[in-house]
Short mmCIF file of the C-alpha atoms (twelve columns), coordinates in Angstrom:
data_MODEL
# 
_entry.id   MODEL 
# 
loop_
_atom_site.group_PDB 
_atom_site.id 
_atom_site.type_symbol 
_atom_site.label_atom_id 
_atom_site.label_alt_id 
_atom_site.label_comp_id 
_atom_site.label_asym_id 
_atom_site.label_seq_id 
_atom_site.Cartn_x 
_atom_site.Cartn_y 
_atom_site.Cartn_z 
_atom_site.pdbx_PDB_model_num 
ATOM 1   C CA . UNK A 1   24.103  -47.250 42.558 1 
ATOM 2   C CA . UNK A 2   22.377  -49.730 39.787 1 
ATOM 3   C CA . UNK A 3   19.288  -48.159 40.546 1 
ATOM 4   C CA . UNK A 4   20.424  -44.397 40.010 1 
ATOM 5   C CA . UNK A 5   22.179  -45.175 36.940 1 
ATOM 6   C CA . UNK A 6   18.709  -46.900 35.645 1 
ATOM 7   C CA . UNK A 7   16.414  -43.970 37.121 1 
ATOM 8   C CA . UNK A 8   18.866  -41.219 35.000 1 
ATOM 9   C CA . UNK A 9   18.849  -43.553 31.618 1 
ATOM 10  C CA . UNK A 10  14.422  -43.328 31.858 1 
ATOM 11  C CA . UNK A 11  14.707  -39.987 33.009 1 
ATOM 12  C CA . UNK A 12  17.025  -38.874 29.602 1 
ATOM 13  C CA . UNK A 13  15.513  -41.249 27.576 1 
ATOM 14  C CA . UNK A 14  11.739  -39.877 28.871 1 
ATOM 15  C CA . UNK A 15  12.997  -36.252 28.081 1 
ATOM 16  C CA . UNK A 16  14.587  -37.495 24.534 1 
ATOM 17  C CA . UNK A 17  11.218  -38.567 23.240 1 
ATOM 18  C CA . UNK A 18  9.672   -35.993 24.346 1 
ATOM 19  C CA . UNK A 19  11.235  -33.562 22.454 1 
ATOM 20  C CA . UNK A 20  11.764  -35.489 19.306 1 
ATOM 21  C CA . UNK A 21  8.061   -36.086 19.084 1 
ATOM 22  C CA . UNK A 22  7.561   -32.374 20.054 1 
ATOM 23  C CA . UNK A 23  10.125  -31.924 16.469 1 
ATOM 24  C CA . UNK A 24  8.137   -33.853 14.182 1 
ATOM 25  C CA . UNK A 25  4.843   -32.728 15.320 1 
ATOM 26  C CA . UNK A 26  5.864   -28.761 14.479 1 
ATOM 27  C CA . UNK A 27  4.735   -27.940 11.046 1 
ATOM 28  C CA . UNK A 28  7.363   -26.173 8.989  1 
ATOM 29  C CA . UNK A 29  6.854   -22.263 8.547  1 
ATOM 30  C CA . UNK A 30  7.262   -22.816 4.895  1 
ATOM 31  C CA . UNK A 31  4.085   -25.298 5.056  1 
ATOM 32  C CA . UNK A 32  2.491   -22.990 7.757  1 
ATOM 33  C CA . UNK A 33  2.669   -20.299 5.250  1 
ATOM 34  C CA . UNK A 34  0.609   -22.336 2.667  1 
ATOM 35  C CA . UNK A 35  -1.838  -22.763 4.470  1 
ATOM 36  C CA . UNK A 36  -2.339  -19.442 5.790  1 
ATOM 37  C CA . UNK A 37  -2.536  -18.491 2.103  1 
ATOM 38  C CA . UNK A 38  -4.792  -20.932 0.999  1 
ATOM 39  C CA . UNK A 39  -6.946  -20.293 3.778  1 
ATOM 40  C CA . UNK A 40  -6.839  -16.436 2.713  1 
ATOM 41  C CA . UNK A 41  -7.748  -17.304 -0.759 1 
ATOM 42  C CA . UNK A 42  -10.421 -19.229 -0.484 1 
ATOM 43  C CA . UNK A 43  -12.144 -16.852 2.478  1 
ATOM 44  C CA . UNK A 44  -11.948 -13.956 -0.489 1 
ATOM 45  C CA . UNK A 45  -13.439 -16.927 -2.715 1 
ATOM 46  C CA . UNK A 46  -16.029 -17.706 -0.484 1 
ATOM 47  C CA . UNK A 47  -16.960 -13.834 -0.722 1 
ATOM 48  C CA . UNK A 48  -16.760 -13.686 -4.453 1 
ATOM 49  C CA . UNK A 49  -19.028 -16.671 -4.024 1 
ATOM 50  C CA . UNK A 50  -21.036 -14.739 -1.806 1 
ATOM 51  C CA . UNK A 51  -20.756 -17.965 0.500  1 
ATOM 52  C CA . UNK A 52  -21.836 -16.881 3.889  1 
ATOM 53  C CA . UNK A 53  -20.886 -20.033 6.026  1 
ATOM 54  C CA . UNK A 54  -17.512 -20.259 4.295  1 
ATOM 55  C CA . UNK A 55  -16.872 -16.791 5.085  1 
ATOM 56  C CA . UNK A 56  -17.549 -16.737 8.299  1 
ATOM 57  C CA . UNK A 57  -16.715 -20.050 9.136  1 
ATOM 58  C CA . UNK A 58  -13.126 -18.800 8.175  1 
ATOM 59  C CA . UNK A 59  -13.416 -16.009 11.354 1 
ATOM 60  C CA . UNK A 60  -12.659 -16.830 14.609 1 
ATOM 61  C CA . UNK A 61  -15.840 -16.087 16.859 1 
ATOM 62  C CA . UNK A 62  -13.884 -13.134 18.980 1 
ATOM 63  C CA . UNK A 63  -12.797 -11.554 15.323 1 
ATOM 64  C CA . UNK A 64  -12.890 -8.398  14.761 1 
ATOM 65  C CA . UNK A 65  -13.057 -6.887  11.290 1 
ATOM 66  C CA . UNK A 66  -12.287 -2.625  10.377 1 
ATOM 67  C CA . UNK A 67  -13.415 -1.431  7.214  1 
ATOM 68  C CA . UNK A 68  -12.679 1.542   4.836  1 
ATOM 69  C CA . UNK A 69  -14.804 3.702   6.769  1 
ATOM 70  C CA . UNK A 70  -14.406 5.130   10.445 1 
ATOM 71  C CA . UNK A 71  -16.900 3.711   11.747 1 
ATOM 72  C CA . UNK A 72  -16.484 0.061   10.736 1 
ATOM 73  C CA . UNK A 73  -14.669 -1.432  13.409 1 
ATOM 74  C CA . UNK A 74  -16.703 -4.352  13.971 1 
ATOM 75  C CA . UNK A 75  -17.069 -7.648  15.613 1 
ATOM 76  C CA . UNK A 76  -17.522 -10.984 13.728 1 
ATOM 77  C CA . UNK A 77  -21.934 -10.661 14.954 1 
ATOM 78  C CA . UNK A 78  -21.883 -6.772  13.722 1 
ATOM 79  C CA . UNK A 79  -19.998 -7.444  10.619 1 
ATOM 80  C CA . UNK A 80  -22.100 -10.636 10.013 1 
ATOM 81  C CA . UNK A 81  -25.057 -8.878  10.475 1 
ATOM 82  C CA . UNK A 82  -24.193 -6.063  8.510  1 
ATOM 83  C CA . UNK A 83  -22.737 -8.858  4.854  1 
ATOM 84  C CA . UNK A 84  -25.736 -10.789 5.349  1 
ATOM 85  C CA . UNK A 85  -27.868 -8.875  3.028  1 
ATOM 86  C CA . UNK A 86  -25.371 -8.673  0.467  1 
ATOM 87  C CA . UNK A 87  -24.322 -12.485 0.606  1 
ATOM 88  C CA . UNK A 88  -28.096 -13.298 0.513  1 
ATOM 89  C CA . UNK A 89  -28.752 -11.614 -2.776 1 
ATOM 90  C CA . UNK A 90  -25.546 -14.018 -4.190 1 
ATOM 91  C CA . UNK A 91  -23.102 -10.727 -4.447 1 
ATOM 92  C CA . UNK A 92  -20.928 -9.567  -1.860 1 
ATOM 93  C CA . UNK A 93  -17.606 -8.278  -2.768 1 
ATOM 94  C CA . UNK A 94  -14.604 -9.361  -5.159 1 
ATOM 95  C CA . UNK A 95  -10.635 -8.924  -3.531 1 
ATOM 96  C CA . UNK A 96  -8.306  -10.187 -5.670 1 
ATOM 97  C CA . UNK A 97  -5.005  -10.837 -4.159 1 
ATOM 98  C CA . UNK A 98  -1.607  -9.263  -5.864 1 
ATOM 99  C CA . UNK A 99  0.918   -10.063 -2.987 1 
ATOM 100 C CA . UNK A 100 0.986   -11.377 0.516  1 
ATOM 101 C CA . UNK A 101 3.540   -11.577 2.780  1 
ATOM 102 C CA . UNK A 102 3.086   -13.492 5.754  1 
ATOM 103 C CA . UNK A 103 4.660   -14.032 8.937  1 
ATOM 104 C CA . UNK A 104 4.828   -16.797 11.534 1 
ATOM 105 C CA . UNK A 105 5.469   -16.199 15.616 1 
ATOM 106 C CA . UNK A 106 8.053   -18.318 16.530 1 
ATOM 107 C CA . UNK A 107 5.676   -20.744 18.568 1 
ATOM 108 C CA . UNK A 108 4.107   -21.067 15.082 1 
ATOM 109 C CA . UNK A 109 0.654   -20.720 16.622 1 
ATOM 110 C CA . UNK A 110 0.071   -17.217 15.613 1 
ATOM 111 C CA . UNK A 111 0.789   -15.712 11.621 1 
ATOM 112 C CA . UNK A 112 -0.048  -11.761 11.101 1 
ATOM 113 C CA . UNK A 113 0.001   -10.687 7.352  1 
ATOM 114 C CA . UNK A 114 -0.371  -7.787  4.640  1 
ATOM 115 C CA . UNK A 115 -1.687  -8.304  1.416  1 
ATOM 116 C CA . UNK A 116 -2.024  -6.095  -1.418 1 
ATOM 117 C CA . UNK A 117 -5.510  -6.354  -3.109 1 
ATOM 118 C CA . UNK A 118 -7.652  -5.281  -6.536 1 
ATOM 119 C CA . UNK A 119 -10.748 -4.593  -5.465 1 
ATOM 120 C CA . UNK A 120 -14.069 -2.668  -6.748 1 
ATOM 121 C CA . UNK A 121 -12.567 0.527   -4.948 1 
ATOM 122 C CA . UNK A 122 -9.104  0.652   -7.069 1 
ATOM 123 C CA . UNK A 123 -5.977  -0.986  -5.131 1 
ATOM 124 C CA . UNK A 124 -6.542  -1.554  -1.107 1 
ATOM 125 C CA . UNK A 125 -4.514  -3.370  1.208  1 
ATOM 126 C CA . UNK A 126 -5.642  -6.150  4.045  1 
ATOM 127 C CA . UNK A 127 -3.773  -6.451  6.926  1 
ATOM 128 C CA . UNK A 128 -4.503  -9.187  9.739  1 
ATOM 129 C CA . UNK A 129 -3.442  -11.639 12.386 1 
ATOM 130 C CA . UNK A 130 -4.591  -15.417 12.408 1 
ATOM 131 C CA . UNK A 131 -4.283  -17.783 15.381 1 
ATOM 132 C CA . UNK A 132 -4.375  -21.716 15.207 1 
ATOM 133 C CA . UNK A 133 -6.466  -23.378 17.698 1 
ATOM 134 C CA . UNK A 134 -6.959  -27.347 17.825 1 
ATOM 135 C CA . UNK A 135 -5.164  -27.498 14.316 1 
ATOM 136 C CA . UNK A 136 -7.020  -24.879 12.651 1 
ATOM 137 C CA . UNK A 137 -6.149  -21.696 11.374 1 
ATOM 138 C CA . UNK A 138 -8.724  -18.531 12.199 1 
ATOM 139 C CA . UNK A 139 -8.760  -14.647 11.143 1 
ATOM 140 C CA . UNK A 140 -8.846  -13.017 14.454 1 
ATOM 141 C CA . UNK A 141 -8.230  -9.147  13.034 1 
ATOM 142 C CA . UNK A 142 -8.647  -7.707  9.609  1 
ATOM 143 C CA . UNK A 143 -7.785  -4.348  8.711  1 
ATOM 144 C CA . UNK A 144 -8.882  -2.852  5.356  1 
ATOM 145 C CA . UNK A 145 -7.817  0.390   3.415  1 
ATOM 146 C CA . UNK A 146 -7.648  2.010   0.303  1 
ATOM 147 C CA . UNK A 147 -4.342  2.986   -0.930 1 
ATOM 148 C CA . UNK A 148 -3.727  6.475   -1.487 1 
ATOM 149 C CA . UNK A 149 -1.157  7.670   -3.692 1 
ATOM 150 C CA . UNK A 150 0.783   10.655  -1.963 1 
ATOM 151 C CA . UNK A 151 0.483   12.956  -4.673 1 
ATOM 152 C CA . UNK A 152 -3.660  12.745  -4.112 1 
ATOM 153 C CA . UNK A 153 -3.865  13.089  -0.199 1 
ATOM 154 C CA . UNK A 154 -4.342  16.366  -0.317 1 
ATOM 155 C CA . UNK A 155 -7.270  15.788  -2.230 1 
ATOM 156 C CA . UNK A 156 -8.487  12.714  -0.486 1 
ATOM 157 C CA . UNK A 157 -8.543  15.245  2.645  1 
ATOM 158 C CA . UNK A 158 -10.112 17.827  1.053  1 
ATOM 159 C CA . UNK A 159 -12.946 15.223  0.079  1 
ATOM 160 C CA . UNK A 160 -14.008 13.746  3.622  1 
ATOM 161 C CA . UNK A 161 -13.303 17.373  5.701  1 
ATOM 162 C CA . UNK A 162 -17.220 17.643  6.041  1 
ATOM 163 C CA . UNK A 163 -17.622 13.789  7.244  1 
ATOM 164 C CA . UNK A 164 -14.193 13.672  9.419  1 
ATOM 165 C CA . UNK A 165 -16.037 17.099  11.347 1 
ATOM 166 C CA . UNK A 166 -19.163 14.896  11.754 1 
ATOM 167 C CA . UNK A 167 -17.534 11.975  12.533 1 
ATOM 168 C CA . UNK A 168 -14.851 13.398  15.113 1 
ATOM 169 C CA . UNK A 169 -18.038 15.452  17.131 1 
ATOM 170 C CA . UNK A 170 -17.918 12.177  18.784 1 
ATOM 171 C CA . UNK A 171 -14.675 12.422  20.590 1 
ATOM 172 C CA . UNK A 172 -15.168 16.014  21.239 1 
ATOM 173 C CA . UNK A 173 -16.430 15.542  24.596 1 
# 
């Protein structure tokens, strides 16, 4: 009977540590947060900067990354490939942020957010999911797109009608 008694008092005291080290290990959302916008900061810095490695060192290698245009849906090679030029003549592109939200799964390993930019095309918005592996936080999915105000759509469609016909020939199979 001793010996049961002592076998349950490891076994709940085993389990007990467990999960209190488990506790203090979990970074607060609040903290997770901060870091997922400091990370987002400086990766629009590092383009500013036009600093390639810091860029892209800020992508996860699977990323994927779609543009203004239709046919920018890229991955992290294509997209490299494609800023290279630009970040080796010192100037890619300048995104301000004006708001973020951000949002944290509730095993805290995965954050998706929108943010609200001023860019060289007028106000856009960036949209994206980050996932932290071995205590690091990487963009796995960035959406961008310029904001349209309603009362211009109409316009907005009028001005790609010739490119959207080209561009949809593809599908039309």
């Amino acid at each position: 009977m001793k010996n049961i008694f002592f076998l349950l008092v490891v076994i709940i005291s085993f389990f007990g540590c467990s999960q209190t080290k488990q506790i203090t290990t979990t970074q607060s959302i609040s903290a997770i947060k901060t870091d997922v916008k400091t990370l987002l900061d400086n990766w629009h810095k590092a383009a500013s900067d036009a600093d390639y490695k810091g860029y892209f060192g800020a992508m996860d290698s699977v990323s994927v990354l779609i543009g203004t245009d239709a046919t920018e849906n890229w991955n992290k090679m294509q997209f490299a490939s494609f800023s290279k030029p630009f970040f080796d003549k010192g100037k890619a592109w300048s995104f301000k942020p004006l708001e973020r939200n951000v949002y944290v799964s509730e095993q805290r390993n995965f954050v998706w957010f929108d943010e609200l930019l001023d860019t060289w095309m007028g106000t856009c918005r960036g949209s994206g999911v980050l996932e932290k592996k071995q205590n690091t936080w990487k963009i796995k999915h960035y959406v961008l797109s310029v904001e349209i105000p309603n009362n211009n759509v109409q316009a907005v469609i009028k001005a790609k009608k010739k490119s959207d016909s080209i561009f949809l020939t593809r599908f039309n199979k």
